[in-house]
N, C-alpha and C positions, 0 to 999 in steps of 0.2 A: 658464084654468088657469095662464097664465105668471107670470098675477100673483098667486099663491100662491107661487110660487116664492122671489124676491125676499125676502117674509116674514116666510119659515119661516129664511131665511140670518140675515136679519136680525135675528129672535128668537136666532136661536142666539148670534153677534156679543154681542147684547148681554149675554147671560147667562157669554160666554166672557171678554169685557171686565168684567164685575164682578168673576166669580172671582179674575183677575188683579189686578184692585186692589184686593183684600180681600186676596189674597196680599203686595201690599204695603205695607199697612196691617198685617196681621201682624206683619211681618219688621222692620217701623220702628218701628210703637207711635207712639205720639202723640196729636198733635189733628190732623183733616183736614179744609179746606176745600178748595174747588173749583177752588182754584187749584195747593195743594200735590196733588191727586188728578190735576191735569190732565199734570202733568210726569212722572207713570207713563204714559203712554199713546204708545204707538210714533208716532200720529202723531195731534199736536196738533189736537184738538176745541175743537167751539165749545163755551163756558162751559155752557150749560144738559146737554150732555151729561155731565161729571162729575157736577154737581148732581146730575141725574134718577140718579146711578149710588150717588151717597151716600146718598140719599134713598130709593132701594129697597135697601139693601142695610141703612140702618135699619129699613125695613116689614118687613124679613124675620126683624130681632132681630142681624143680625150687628154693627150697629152702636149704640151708642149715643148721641142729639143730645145737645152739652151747650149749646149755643145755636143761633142762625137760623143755619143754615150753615156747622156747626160741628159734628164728629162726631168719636167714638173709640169704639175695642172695650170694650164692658162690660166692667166694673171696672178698666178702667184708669185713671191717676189720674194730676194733673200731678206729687203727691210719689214718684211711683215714677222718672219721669225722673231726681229731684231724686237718688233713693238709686242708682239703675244708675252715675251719674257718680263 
């Protein structure tokens, strides 16, 4: 049973560490790879953890890929950067 435990934390973590960087993917807008996702994270992960984080948080529709390893929030656009400045 203990290792059920462990898990269920774990599942949560991950699901609570997405939120939070969909919240700052929000808040910033842009293009995000897995290095600019990795610098939201209180304490610095190994690379395949952002990825695996961008990666489901595209399966879910929150984001959308515009290349390998390379994501932003549907219908955002690089000329919207261009007209905010």
């Amino acid at each position: 049973m203990s290792s059920e435990v462990p898990e269920t934390v774990q599942i949560i973590g991950a699901i609570e560490r997405r939120q939070r960087l969909l919240e700052a993917i929000r808040a910033a807008g842009g293009q995000w790879d897995w290095q600019r996702a990795r610098e939201t994270y209180d304490v610095r992960p190994e690379p395949r953890v952002p990825r695996r984080d961008l990666q489901e948080l595209c399966r879910g529709g929150y984001l959308t890929r515009v290349e390998t390893g390379l994501y932003e929030l549907p219908g955002w656009s690089a000329s919207q950067a261009g007209a905010a400045e």
